[in-house]
C-alpha positions as CSV (number, residue, x, y, z in Angstrom):
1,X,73.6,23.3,33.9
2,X,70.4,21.2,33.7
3,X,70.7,17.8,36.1
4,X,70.6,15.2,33.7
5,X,67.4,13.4,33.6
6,X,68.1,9.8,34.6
7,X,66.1,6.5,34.7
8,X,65.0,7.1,38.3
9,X,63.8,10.5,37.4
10,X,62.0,9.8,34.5
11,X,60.4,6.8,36.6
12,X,59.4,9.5,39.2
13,X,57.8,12.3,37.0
14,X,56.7,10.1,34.5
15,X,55.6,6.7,35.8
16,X,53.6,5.8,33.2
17,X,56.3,5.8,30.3
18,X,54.5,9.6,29.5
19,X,54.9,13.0,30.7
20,X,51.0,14.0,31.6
21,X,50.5,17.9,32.0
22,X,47.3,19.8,33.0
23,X,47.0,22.6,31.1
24,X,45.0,25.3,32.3
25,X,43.0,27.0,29.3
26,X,41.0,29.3,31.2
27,X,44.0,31.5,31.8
28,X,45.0,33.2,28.2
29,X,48.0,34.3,28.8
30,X,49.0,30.9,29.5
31,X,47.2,28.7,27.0
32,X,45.3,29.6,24.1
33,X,43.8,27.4,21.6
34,X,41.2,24.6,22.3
35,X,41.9,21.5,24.1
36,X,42.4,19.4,20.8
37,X,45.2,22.2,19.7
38,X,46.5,23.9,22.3
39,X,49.0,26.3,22.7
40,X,50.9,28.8,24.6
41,X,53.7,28.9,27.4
42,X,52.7,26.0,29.3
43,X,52.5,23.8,26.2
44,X,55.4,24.5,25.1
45,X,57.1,24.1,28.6
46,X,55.4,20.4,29.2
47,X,56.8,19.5,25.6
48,X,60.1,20.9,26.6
49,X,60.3,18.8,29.4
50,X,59.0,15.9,28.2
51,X,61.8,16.7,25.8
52,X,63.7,16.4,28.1
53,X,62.7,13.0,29.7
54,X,63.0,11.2,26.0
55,X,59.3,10.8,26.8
56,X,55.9,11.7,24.9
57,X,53.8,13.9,26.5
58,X,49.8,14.3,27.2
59,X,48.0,17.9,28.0
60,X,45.2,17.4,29.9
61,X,43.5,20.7,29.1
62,X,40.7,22.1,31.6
63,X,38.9,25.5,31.2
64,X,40.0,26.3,35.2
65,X,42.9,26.2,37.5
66,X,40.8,24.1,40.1
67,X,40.7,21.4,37.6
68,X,43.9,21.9,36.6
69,X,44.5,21.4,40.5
70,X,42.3,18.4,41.0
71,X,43.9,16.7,38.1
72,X,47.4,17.1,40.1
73,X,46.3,16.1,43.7
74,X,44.2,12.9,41.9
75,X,46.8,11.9,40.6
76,X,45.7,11.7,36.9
77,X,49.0,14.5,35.9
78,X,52.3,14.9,36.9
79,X,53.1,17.7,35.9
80,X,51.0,21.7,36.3
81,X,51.5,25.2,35.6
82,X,49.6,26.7,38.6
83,X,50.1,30.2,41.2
84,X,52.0,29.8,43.8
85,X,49.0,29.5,46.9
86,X,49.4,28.2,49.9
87,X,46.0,26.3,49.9
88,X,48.0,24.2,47.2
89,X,51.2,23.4,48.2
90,X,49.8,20.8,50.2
91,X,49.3,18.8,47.6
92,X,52.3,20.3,45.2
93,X,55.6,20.7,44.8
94,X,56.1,24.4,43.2
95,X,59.2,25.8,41.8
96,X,60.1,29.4,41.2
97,X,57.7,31.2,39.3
98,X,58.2,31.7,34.9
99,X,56.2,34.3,34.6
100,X,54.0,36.5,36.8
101,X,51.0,38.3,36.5
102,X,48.4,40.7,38.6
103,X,45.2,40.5,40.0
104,X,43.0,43.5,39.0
105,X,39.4,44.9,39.8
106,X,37.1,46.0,37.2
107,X,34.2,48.2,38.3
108,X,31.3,50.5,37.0
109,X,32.4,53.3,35.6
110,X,30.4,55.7,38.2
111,X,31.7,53.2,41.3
112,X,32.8,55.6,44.5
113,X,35.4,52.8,44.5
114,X,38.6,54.6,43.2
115,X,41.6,52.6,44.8
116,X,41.8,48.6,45.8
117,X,41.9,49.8,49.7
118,X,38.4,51.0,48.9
119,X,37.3,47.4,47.7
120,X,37.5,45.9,50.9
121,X,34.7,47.6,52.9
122,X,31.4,46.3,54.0
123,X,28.8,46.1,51.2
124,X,31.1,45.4,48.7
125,X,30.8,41.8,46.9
126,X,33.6,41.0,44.4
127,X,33.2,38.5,41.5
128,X,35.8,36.0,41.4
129,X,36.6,33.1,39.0
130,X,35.8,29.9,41.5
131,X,39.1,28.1,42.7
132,X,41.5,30.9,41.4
133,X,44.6,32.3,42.4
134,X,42.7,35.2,42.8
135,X,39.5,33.6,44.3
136,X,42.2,31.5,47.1
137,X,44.1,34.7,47.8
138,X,41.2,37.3,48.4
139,X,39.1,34.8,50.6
140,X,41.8,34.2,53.2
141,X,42.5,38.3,52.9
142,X,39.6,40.5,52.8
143,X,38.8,41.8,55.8
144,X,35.3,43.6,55.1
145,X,34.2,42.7,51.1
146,X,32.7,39.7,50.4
147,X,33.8,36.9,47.4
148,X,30.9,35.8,44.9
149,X,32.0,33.0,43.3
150,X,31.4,31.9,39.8
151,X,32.4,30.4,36.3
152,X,34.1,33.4,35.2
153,X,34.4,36.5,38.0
154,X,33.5,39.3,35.7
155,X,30.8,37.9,34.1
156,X,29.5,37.2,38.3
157,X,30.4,40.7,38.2
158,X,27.7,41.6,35.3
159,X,25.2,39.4,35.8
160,X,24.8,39.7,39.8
161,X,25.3,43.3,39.6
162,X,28.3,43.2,42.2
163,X,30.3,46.2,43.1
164,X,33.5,44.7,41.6
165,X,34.8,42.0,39.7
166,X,38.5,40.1,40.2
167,X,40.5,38.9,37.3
168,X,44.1,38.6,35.6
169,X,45.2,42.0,34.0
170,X,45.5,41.2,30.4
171,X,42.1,39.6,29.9
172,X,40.7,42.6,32.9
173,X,41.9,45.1,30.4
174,X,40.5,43.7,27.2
175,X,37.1,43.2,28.4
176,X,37.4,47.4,30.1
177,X,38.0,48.4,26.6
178,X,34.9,46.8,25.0
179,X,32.2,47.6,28.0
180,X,32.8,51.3,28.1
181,X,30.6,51.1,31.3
182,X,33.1,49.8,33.4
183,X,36.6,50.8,34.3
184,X,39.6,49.4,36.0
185,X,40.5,50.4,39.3
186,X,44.6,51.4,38.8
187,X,47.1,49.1,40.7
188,X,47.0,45.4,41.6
189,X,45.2,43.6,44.8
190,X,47.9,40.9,44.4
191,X,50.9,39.4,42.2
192,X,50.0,36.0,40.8
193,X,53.2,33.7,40.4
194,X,52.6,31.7,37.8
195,X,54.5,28.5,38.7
196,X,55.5,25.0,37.2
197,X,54.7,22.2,40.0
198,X,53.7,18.3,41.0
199,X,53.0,16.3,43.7
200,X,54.7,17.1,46.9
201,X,55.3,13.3,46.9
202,X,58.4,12.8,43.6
203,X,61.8,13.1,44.9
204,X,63.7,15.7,45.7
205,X,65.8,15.3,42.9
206,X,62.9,15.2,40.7
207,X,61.5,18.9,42.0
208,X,65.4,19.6,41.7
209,X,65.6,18.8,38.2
210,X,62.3,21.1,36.9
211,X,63.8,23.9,38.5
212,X,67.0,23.5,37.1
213,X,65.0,23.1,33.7
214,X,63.1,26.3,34.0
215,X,65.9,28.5,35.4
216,X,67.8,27.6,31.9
217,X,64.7,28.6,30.0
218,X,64.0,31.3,31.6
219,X,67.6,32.5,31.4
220,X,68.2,31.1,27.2
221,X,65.1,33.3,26.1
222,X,62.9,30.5,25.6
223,X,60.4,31.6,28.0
224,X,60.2,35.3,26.4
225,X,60.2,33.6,23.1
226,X,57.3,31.8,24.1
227,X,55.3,34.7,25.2
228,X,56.1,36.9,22.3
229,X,54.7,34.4,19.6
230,X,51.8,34.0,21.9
231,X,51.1,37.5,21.8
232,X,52.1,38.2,25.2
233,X,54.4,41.1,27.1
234,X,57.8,39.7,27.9
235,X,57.8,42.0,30.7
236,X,55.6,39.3,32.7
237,X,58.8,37.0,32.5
238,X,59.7,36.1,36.2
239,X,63.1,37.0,37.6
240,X,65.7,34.6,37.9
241,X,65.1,32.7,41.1
């Protein structure tokens, strides 16, 4: 059962009378739309928990999860739908994941490259989406390939004329089908788990509460729901915590 969402709480998550969520557009399978009318999972998991609250509630939309980020630790949102890094939870709170995705490499069709082992060899540069799960997760783990940052990591990818390019599946495996010149390399470098969060500073009854809220939507099919009427796999619903 949800903890009831008291005066204290609402004064914690919401200090300014409104629930203020930064929503992540770059990532489409979590937001779609356009910043005046967005929508997707994680708007409809800020309204629920504003909902919740009794209180209104503001998306700050960016078009990448570092802004998203910078909007939490600055203190202009309390409330994000980032993946789970350890980079970030010094500055937030995360609960158990809603819904989780995988990190995939795209690369010319004719690459040698054949599995993501092979990726991570000398020579190699990789095109990542700056401040990404993705971007986060392969600096601190490649051994031998090296991370090229930019806007979007498989347009670096193109434009640089790198040997790969990183990026979330569903998006990876659109943008395989209309380039014919490049392929997918099968399997994943790394789970993303996408994850609601704020500010390692609210209570611990606050951090309580949003988990307790998410667990029920992800159990009551309101997370699947979600997904399906934004075009998404229910598959990439997280397991119960």
């Amino acid at each position: 059962m949800t903890i009831p969402a008291g005066p204290a709480l609402i004064a914690d998550l919401a200090p300014t009378g409104t629930l203020r969520a930064s929503v992540n557009l770059g990532n489409p399978v979590l937001a779609q739309g356009t910043p005046e009318a967005p929508s997707g999972i994680t708007v409809d998991l800020a309204r629920e928990i504003g909902a919740r609250l009794g209180v209104p509630v503001e998306l700050l939309c960016f078009d990448a999860a570092r802004k998203s980020f910078e909007a939490m630790a600055d203190g202009r949102a309390d409330l994000c739908f980032l993946a789970v890094d350890p980079a970030r939870e010094k500055e937030v709170a995360f609960i158990a994941p809603y819904v989780v995705i995988e990190g995939v490499y795209a690369v010319p069709r004719d690459s040698a490259l054949t599995s993501v082992e092979d990726v991570d060899a000398p020579g190699v540069r990789i095109g990542v989406k700056q401040g990404s799960a993705y971007d986060l997760f392969l600096s601190r783990s490649l051994a031998h390939a090296t991370v090229v940052r930019g806007e979007e990591g498989v347009d670096t990818f193109r434009a640089e004329g790198l040997e790969a390019g990183a990026g979330i599946r569903q998006p990876m495996t659109a943008y395989v089908r209309e380039n014919p010149d490049v392929r997918l390399i099968e399997g994943r470098f790394m789970e993303i788990r996408q994850a609601v969060g704020t500010t390692v500073t609210r209570a611990p009854e606050t951090v309580a509460f949003l988990r307790a809220v998410v667990e029920e939507l992800k159990a009551n099919g309101f997370v699947a729901d979600s997904l399906r009427r934004a075009g998404q796999e229910t598959s990439l619903l997280a397991p119960p915590a």
